[in-house]
C-alpha positions in Angstrom: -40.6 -34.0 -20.7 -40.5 -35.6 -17.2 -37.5 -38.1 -18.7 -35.9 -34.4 -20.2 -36.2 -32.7 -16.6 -34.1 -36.2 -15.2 -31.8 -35.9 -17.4 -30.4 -32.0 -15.9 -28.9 -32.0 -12.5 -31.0 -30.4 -10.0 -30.1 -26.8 -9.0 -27.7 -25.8 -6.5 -28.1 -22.4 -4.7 -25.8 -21.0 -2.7 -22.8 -19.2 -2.4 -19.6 -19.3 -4.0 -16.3 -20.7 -2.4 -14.8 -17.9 -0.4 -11.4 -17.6 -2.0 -13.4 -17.6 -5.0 -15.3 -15.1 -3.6 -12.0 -13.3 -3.1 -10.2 -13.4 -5.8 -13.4 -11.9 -8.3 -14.2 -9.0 -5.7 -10.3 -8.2 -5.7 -10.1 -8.1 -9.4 -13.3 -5.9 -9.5 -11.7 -3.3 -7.0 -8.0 -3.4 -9.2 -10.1 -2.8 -12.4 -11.9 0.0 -10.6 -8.9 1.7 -9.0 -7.3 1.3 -12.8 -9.9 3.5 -14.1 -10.2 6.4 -11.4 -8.3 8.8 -12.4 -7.7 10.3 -9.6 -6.6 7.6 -7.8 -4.4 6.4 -10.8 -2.8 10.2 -10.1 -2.4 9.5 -6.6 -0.7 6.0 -6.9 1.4 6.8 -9.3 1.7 9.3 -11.1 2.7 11.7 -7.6 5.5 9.3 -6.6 6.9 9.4 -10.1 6.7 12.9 -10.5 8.7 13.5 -7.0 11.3 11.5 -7.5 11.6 13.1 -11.1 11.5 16.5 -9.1 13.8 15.6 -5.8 16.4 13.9 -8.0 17.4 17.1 -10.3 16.6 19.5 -7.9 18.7 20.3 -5.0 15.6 21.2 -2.6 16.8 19.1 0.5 20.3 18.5 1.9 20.3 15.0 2.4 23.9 14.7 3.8 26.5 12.4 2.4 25.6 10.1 -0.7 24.0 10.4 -3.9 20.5 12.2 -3.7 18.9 9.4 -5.7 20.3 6.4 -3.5 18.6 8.5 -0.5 15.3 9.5 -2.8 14.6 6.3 -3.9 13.6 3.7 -1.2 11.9 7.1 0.1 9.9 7.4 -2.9 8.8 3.2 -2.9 7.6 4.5 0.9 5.7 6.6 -0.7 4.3 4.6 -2.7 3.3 2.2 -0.5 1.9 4.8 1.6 -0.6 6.2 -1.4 -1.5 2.5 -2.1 -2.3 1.6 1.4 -3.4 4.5 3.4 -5.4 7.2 1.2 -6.2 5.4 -2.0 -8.0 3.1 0.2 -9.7 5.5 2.5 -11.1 7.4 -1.0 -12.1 4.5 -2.6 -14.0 3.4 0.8 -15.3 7.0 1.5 -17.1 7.0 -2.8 -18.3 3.3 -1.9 -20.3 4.0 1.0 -21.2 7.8 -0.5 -22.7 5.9 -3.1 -24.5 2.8 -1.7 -21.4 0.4 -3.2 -20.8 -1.0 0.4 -24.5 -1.4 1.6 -25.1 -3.6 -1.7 -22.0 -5.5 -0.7 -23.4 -6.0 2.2 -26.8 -8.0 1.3 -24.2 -11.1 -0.8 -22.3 -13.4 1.0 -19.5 -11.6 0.8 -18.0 -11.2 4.3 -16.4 -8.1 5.9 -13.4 -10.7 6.1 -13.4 -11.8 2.8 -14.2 -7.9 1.4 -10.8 -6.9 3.5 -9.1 -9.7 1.9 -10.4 -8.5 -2.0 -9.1 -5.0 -1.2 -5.4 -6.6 0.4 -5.3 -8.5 -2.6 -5.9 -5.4 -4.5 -3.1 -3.3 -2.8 -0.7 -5.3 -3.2 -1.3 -6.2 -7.1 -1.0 -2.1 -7.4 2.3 -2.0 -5.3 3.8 -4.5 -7.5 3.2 -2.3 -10.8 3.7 0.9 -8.8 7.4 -0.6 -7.7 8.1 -1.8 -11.2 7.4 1.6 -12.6 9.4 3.5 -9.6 12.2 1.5 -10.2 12.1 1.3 -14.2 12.1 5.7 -13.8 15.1 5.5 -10.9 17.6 3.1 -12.9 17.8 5.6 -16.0 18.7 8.7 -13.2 21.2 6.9 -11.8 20.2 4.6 -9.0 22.1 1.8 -8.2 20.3 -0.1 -5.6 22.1 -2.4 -3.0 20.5 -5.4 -0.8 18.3 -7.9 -1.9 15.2 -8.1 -3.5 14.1 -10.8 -0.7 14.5 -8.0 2.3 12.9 -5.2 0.1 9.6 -7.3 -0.5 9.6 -8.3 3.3 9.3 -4.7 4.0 6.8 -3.8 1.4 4.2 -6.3 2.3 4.4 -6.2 6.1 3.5 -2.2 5.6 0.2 -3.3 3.1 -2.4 -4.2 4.9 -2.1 -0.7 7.3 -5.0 0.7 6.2 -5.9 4.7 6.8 -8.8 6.9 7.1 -7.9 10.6 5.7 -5.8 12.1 3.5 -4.5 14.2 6.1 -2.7 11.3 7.8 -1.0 11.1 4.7 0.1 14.4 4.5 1.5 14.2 8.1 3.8 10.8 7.0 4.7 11.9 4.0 6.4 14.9 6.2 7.3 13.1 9.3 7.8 9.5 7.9 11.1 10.1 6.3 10.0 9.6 2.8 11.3 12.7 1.6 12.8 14.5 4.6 15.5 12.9 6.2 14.5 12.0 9.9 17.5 13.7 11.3 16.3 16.7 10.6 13.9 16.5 13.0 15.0 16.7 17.2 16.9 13.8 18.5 14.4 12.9 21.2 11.4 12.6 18.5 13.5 10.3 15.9 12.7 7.1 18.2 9.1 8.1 18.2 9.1 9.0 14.3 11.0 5.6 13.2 7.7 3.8 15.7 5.4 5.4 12.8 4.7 3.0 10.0 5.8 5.3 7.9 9.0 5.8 9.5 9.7 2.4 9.7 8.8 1.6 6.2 11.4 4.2 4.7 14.2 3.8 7.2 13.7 0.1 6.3 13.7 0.4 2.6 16.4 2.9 2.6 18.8 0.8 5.0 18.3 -2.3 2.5 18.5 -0.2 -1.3 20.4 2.4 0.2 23.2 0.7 2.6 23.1 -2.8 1.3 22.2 -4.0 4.8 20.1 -7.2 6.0 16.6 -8.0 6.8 15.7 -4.8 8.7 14.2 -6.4 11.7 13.3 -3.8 14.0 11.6 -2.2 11.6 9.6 -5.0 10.1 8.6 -5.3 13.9 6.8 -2.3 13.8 5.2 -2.9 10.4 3.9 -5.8 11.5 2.5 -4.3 15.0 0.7 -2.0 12.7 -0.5 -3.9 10.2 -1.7 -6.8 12.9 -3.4 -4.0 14.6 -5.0 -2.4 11.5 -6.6 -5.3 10.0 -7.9 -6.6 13.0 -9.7 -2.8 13.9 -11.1 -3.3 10.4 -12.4 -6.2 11.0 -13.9 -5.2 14.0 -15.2 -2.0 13.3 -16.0 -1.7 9.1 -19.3 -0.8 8.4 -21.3 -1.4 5.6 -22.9 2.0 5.7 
């Protein structure tokens, strides 16, 4: 027996690698967020459903151009927006309801490495979210312009801006020029509207798809201010309870 027991390698406890760490607590939360409904409603079934809506009917003046050249990189906002902001802040708000985080929080799973899983999770759902935006847009008419390079730049600067209640989305999705163009609003607040990430994310989009411009700069300046500042207040401040 003792020449059996020789034969085995000894044990070795301890934690996994952190990427790998990573990578299986981020496929736990994308299979998760695939099954909530309600989240799977949120993500993407809502942004489909407007730009369905927006396209046909003509609810909004949106000045010169073809409704769906001016819906569309409004509608990947959107998208974006759902993905980053409040799908996150439900999904965090059930997991510490029900005890999820405080478990999370006895492995060796960091705060930093959780905040990773769940940016690694966001952006494998804005991915299929773009992918089915676009696949809904192109039948209706849209003929983007600008390259894919400058589109993804502005995406995945805007990511990582996590929020904390659905009313905050509510207020960008009326103020962040998703759906509303932001000269409707008073010229003196259009500087401090294009400052909001959501501003900046859909006058970014809709400057590349829409206009055919380059890299938007000043406006991936201000996603990146926010989305610095965001993770690092997670990181700082998450609780596990």
């Amino acid at each position: 027996m003792t020449e059996i027991a020789e034969a085995w390698p000894p044990p070795a406890p301890g934690a996994a690698p952190l990427p790998r760490m990573v990578l299986a607590q981020a496929g736990l939360e994308l299979r998760t967020l695939l099954r909530n409904g309600e989240q799977l409603v949120l993500t993407l079934i809502i942004p489909v459903l407007l730009l369905a809506a927006f396209s046909q009917e003509d609810l909004v003046s949106y000045g010169p151009g073809r409704r769906i050249d001016f819906l569309v990189p409004g509608i990947l906002a959107l998208a974006v927006l759902s993905t980053a902001f409040t799908s996150q802040a439900i999904a965090t708000g059930f997991e510490r309801r029900y005890g999820v985080l405080k478990r999370l929080g006895t492995t060796p799973l960091s705060r930093r490495g959780l905040i990773a899983a769940k940016t690694l999770t966001v952006l494998a759902v804005e991915v299929l979210q773009s992918v089915l935006i676009v696949a809904v847009a192109l039948p209706l008419g849209w003929q983007p312009h600008g390259g894919a390079a400058a589109v993804a730049s502005v995406i995945l600067r805007a990511e990582a801006t996590l929020a904390a209640a659905n009313l905050l989305y509510l207020v960008m999705l009326g103020i962040g020029g998703v759906v509303f163009p932001l000269t409707k609003f008073p010229a003196a607040a259009q500087p401090v509207l294009r400052l909001l990430p959501a501003g900046a994310l859909s006058t970014g989009l809709r400057s590349v798809l829409q206009y055919g411009s380059g890299l938007p700069v000043r406006d991936l300046l201000v996603l990146v201010v926010w989305a610095v500042a965001g993770i690092a207040l997670a990181a700082r401040f998450f609780r596990w309870e």
